[in-house]
PDBQT receptor file of N, H, CA, C and O in Angstrom, charges set to zero:
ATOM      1  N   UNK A   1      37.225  10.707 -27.982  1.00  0.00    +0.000 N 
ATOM      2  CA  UNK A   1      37.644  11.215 -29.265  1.00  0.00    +0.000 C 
ATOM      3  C   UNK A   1      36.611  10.855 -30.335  1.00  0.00    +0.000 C 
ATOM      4  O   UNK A   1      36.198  11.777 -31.037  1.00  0.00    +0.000 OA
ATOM      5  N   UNK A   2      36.183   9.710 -30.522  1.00  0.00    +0.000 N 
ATOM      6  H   UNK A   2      36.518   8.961 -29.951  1.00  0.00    +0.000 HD
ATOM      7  CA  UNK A   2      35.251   9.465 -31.368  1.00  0.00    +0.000 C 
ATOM      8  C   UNK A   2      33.984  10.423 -31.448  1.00  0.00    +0.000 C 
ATOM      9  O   UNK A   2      33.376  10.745 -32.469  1.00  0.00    +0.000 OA
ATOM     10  N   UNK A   3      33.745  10.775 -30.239  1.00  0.00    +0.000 N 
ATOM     11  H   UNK A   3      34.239  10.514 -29.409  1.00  0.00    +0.000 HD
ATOM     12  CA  UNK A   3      32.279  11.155 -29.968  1.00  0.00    +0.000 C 
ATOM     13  C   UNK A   3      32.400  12.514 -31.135  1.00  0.00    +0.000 C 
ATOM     14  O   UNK A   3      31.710  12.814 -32.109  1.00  0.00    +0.000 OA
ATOM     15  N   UNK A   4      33.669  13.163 -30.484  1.00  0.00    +0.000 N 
ATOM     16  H   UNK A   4      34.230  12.920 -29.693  1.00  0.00    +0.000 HD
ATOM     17  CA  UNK A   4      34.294  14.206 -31.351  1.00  0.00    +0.000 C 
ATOM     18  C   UNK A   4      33.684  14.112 -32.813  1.00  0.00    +0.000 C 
ATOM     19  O   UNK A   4      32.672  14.523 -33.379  1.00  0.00    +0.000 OA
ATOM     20  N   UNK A   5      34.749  13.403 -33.122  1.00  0.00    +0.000 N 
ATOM     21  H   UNK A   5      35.571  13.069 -32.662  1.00  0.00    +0.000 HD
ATOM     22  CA  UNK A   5      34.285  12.806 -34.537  1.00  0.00    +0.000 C 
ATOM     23  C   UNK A   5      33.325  12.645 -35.091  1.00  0.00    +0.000 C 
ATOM     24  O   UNK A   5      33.315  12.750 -36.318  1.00  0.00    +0.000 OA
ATOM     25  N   UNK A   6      31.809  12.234 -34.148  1.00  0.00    +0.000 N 
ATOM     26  H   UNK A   6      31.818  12.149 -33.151  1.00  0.00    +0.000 HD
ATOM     27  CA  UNK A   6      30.529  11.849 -34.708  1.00  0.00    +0.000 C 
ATOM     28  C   UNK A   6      30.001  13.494 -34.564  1.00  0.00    +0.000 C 
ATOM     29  O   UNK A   6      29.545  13.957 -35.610  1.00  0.00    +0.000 OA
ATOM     30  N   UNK A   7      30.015  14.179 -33.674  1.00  0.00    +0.000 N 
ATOM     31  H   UNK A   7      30.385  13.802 -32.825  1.00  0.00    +0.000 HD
ATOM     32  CA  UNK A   7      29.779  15.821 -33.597  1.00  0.00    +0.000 C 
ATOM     33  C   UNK A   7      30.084  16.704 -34.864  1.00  0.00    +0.000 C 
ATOM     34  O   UNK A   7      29.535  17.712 -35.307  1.00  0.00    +0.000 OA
ATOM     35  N   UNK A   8      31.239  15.904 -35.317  1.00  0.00    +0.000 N 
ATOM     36  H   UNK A   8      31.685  15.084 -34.957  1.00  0.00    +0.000 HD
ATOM     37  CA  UNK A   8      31.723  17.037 -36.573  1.00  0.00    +0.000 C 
ATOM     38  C   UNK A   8      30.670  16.403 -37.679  1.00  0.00    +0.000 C 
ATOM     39  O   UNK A   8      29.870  17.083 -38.322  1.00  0.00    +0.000 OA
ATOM     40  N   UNK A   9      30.818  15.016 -37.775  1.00  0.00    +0.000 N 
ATOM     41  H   UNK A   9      31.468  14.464 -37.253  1.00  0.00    +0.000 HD
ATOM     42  CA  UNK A   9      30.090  14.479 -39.067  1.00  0.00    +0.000 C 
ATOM     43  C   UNK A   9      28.893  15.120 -38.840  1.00  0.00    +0.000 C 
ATOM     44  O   UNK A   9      28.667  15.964 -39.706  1.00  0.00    +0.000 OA
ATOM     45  N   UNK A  10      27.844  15.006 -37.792  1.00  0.00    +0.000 N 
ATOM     46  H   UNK A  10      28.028  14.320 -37.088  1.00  0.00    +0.000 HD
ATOM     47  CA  UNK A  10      26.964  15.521 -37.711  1.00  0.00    +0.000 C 
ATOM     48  C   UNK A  10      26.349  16.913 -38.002  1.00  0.00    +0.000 C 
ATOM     49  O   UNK A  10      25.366  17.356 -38.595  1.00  0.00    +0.000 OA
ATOM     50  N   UNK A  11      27.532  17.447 -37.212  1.00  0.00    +0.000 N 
ATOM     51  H   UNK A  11      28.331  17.087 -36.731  1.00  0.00    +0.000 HD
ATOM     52  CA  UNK A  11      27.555  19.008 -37.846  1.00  0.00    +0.000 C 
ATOM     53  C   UNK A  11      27.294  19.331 -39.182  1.00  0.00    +0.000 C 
ATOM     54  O   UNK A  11      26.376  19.973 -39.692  1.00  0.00    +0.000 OA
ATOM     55  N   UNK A  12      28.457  18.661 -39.745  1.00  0.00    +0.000 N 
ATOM     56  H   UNK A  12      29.202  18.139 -39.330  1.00  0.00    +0.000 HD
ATOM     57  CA  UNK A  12      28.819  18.611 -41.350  1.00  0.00    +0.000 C 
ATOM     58  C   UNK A  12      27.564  18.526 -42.283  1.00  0.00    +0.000 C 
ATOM     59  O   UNK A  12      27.100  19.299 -43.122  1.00  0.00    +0.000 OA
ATOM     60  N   UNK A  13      27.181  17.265 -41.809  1.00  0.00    +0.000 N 
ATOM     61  H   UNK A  13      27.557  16.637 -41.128  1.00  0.00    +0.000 HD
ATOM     62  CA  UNK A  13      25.855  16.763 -42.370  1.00  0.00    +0.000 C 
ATOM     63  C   UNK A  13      24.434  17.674 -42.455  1.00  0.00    +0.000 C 
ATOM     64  O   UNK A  13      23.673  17.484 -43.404  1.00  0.00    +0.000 OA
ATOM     65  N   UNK A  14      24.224  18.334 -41.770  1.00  0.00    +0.000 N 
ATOM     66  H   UNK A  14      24.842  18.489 -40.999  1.00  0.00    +0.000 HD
ATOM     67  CA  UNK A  14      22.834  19.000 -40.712  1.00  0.00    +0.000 C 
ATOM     68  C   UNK A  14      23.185  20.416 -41.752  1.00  0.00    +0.000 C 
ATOM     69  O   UNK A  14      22.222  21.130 -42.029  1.00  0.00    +0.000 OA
ATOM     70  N   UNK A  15      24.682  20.827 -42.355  1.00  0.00    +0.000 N 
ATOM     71  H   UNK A  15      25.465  20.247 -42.130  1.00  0.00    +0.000 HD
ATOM     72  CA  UNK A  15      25.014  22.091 -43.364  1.00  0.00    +0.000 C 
ATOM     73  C   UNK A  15      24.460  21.556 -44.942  1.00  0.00    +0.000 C 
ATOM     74  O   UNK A  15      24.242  22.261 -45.928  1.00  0.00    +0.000 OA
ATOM     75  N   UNK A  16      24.324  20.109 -44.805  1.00  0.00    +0.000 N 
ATOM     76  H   UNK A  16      24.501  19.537 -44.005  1.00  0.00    +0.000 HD
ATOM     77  CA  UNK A  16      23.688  19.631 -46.087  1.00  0.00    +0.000 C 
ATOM     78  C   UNK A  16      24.340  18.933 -46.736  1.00  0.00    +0.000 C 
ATOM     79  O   UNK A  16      23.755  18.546 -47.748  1.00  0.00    +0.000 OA
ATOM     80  N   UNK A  17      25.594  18.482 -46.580  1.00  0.00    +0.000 N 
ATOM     81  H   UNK A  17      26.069  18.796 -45.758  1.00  0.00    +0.000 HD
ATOM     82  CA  UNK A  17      26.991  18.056 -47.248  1.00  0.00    +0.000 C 
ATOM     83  C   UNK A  17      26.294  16.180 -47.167  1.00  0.00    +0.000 C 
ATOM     84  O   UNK A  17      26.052  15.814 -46.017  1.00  0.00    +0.000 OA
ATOM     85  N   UNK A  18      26.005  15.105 -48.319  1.00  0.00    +0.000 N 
ATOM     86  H   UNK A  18      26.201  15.403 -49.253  1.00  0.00    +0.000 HD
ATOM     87  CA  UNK A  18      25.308  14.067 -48.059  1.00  0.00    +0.000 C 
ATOM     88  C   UNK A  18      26.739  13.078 -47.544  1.00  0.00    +0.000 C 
ATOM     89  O   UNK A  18      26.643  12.205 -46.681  1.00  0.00    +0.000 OA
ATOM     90  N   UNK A  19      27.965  13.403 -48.223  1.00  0.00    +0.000 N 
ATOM     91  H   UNK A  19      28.043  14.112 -48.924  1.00  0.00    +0.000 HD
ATOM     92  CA  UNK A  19      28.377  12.288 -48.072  1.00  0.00    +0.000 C 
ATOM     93  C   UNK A  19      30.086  12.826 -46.956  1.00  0.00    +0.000 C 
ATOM     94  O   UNK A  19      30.333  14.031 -47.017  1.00  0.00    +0.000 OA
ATOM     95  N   UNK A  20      30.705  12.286 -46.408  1.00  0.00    +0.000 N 
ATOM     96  H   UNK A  20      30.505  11.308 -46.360  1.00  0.00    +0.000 HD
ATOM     97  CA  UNK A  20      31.732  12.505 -45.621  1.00  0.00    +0.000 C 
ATOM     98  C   UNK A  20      32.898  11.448 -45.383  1.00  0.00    +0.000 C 
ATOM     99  O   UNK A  20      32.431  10.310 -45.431  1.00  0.00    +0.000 OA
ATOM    100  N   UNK A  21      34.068  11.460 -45.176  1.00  0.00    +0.000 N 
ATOM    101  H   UNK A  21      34.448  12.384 -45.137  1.00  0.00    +0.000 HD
ATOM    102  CA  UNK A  21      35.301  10.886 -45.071  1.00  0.00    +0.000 C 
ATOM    103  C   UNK A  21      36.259  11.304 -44.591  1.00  0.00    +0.000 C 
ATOM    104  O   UNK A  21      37.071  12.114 -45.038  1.00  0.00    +0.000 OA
ATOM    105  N   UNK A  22      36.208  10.581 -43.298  1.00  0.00    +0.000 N 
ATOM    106  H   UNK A  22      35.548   9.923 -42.936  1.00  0.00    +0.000 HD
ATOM    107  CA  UNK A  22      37.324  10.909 -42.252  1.00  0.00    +0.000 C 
ATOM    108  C   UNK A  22      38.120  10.327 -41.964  1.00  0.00    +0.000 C 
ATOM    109  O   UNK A  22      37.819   9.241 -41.470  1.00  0.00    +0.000 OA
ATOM    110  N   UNK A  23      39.679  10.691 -42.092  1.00  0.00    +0.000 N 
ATOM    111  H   UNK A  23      39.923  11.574 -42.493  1.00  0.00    +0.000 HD
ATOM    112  CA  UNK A  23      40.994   9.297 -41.927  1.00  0.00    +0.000 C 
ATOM    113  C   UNK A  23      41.596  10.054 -40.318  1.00  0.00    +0.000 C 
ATOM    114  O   UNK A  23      41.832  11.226 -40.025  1.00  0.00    +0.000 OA
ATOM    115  N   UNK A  24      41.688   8.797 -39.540  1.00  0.00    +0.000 N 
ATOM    116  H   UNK A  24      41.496   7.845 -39.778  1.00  0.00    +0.000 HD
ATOM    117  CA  UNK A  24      42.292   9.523 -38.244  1.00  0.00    +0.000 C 
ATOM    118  C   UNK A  24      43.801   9.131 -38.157  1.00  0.00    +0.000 C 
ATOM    119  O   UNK A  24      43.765   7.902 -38.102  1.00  0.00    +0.000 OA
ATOM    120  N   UNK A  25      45.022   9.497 -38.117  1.00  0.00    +0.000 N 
ATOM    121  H   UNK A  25      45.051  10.495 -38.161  1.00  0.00    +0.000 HD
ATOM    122  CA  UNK A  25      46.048   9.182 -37.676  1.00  0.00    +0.000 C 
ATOM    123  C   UNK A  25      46.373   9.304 -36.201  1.00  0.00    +0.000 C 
ATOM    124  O   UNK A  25      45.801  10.226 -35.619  1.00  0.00    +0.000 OA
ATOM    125  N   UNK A  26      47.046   8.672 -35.617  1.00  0.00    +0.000 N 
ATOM    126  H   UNK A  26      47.511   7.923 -36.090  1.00  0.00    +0.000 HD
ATOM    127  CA  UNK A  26      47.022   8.920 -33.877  1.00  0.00    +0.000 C 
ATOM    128  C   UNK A  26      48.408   8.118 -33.775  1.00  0.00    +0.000 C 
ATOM    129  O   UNK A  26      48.490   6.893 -33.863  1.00  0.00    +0.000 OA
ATOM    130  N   UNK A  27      49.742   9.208 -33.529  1.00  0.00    +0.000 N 
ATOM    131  H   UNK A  27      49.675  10.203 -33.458  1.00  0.00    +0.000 HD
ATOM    132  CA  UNK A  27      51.213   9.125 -33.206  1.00  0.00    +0.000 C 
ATOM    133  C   UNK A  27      51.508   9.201 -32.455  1.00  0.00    +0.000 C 
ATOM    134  O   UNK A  27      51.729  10.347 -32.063  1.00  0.00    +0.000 OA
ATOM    135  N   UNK A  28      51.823   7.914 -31.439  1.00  0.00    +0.000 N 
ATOM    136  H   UNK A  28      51.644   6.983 -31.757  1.00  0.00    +0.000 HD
ATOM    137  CA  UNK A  28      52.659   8.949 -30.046  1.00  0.00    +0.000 C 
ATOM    138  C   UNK A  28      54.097   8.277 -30.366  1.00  0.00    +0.000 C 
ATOM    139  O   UNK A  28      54.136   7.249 -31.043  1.00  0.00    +0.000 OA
ATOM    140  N   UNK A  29      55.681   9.082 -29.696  1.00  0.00    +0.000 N 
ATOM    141  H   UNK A  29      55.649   9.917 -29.147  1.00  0.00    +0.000 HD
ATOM    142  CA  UNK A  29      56.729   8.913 -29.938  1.00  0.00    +0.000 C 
ATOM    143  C   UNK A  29      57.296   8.675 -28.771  1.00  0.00    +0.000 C 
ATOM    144  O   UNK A  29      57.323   9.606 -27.965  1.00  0.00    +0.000 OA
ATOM    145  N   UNK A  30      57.896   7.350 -28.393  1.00  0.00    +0.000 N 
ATOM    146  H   UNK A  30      57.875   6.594 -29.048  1.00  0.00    +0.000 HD
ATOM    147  CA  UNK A  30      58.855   7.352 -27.504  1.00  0.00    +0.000 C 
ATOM    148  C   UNK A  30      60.182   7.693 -27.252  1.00  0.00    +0.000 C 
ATOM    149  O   UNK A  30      60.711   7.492 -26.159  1.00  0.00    +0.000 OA
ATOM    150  N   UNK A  31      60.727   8.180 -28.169  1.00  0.00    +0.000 N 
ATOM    151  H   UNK A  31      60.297   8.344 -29.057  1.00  0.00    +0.000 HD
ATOM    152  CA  UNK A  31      61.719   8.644 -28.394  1.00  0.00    +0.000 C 
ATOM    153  C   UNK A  31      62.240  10.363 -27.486  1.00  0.00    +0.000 C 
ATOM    154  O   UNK A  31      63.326  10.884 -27.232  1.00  0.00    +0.000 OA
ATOM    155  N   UNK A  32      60.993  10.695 -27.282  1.00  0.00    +0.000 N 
ATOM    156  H   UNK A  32      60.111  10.272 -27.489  1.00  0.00    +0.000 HD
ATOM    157  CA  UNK A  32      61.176  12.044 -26.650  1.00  0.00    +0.000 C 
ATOM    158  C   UNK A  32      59.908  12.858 -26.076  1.00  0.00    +0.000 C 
ATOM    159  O   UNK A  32      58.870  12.609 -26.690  1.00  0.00    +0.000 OA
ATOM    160  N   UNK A  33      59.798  13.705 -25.107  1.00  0.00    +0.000 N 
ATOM    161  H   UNK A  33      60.641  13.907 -24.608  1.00  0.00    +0.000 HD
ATOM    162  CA  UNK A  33      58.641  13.829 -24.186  1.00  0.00    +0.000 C 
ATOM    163  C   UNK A  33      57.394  14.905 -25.357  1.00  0.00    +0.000 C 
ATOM    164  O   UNK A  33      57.809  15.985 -25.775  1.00  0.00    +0.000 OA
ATOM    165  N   UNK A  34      56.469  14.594 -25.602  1.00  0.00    +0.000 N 
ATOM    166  H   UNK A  34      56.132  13.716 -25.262  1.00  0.00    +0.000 HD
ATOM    167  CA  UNK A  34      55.668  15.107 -26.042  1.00  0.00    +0.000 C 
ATOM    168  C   UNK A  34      53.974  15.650 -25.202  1.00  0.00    +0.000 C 
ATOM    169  O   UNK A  34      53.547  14.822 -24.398  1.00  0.00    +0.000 OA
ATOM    170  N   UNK A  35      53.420  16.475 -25.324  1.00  0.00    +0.000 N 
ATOM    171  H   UNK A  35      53.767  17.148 -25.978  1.00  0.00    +0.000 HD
ATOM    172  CA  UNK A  35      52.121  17.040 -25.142  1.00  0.00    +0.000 C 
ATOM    173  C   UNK A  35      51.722  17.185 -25.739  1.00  0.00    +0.000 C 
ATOM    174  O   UNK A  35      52.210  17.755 -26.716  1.00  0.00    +0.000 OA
ATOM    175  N   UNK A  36      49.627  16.527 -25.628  1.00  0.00    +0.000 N 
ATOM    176  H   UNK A  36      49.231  16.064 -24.834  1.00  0.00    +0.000 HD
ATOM    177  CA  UNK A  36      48.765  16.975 -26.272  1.00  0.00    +0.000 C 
ATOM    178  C   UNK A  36      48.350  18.317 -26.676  1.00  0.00    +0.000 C 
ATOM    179  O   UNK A  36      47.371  18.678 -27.329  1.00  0.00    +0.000 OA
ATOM    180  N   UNK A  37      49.492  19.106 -26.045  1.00  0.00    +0.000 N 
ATOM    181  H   UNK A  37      50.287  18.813 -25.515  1.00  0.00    +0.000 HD
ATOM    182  CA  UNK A  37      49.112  20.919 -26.212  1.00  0.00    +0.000 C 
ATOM    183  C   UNK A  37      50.209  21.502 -27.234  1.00  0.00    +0.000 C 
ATOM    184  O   UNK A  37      50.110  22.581 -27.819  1.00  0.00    +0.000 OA
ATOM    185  N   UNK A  38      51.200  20.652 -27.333  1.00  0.00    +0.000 N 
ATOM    186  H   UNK A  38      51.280  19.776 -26.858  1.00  0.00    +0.000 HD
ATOM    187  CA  UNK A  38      52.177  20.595 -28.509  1.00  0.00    +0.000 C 
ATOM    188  C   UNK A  38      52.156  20.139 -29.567  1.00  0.00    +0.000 C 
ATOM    189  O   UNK A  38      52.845  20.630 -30.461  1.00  0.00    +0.000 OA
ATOM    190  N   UNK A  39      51.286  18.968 -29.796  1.00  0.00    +0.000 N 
ATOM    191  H   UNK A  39      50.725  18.569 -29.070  1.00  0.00    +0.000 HD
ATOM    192  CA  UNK A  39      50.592  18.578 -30.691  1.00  0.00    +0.000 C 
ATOM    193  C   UNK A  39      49.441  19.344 -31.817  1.00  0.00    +0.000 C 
ATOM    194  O   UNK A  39      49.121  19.065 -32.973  1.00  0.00    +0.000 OA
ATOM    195  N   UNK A  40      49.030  20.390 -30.899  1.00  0.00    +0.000 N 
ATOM    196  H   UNK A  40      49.290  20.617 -29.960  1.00  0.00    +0.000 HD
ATOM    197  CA  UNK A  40      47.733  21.512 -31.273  1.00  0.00    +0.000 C 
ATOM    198  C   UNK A  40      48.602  21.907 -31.630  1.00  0.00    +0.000 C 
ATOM    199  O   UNK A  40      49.106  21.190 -32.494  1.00  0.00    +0.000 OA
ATOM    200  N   UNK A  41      49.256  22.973 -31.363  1.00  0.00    +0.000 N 
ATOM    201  H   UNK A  41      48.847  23.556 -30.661  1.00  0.00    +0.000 HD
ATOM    202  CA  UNK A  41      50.256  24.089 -31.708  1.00  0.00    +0.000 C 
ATOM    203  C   UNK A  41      50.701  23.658 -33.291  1.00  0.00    +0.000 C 
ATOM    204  O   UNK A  41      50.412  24.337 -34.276  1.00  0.00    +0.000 OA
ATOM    205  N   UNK A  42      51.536  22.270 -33.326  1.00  0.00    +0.000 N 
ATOM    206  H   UNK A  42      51.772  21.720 -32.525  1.00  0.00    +0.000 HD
ATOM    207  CA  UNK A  42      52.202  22.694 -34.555  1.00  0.00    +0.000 C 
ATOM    208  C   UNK A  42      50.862  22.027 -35.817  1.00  0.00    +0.000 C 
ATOM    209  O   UNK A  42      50.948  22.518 -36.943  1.00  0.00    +0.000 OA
ATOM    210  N   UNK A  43      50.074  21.298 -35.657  1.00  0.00    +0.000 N 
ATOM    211  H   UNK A  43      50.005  20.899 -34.743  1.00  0.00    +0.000 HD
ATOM    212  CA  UNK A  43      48.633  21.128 -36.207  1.00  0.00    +0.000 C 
ATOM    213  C   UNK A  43      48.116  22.697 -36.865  1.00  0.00    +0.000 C 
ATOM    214  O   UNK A  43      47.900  23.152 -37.988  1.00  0.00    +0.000 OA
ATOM    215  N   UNK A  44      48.068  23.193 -35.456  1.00  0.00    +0.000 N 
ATOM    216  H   UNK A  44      48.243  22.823 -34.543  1.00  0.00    +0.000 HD
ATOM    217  CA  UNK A  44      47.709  25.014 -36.252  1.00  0.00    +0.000 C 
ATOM    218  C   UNK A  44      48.190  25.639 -37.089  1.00  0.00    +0.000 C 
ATOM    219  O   UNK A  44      47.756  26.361 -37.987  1.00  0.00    +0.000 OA
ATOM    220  N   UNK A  45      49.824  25.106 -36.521  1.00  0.00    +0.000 N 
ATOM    221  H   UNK A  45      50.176  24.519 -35.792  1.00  0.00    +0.000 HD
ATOM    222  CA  UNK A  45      51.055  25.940 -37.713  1.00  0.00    +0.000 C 
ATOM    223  C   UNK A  45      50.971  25.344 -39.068  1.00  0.00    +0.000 C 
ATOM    224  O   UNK A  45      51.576  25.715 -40.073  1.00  0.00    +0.000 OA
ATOM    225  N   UNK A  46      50.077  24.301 -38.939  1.00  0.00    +0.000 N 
ATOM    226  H   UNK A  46      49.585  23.999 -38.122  1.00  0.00    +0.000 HD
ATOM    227  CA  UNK A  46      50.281  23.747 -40.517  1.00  0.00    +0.000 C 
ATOM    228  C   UNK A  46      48.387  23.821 -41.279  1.00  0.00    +0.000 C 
ATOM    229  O   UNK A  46      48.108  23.473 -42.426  1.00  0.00    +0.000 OA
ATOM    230  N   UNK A  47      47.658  24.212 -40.528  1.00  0.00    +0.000 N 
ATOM    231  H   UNK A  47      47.885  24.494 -39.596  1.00  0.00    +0.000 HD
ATOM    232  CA  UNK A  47      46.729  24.843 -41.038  1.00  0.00    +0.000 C 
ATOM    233  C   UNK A  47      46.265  26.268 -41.796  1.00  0.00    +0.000 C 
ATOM    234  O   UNK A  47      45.777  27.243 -41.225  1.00  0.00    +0.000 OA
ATOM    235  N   UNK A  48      46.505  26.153 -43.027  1.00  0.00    +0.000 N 
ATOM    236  H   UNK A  48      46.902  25.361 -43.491  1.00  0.00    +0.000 HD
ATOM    237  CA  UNK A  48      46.170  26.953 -43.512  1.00  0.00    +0.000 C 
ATOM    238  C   UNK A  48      45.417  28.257 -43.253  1.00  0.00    +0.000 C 
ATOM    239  O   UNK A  48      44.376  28.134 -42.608  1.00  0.00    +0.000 OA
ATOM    240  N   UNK A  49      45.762  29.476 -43.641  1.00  0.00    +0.000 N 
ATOM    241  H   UNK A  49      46.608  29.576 -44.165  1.00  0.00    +0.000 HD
ATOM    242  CA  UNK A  49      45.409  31.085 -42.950  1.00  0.00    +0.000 C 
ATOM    243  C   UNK A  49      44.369  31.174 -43.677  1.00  0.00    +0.000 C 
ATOM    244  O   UNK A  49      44.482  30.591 -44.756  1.00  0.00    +0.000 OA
ATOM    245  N   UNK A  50      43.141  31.820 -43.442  1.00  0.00    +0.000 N 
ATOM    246  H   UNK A  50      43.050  32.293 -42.566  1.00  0.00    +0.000 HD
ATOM    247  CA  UNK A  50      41.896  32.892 -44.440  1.00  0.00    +0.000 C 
ATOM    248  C   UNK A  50      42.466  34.172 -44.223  1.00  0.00    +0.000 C 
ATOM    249  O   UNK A  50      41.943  35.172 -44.716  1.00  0.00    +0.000 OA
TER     250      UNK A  50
């Protein structure tokens, strides 16, 4: 996951952008069965449309 993370900064950076700030949250719930593919899904649903 990190590496992830250093790919985007990099990316980011290399478009010219000098400075960057990234907060990671990372939830898992025992309470009830969850997937990393369910996780995407509602992430998307809450990303904003162009």
């Amino acid at each position: 996951m990190l590496a992830a993370i250093e790919t985007c900064h990099r990316t980011v950076s290399a478009m010219g952008h000098p400075r960057l700030f990234t907060m990671i949250a990372i939830n898992t719930r025992a309470d009830r069965d969850q997937t990393l593919e369910g996780k995407v899904v509602r992430v998307e649903a809450l990303l904003p449309r162009n």
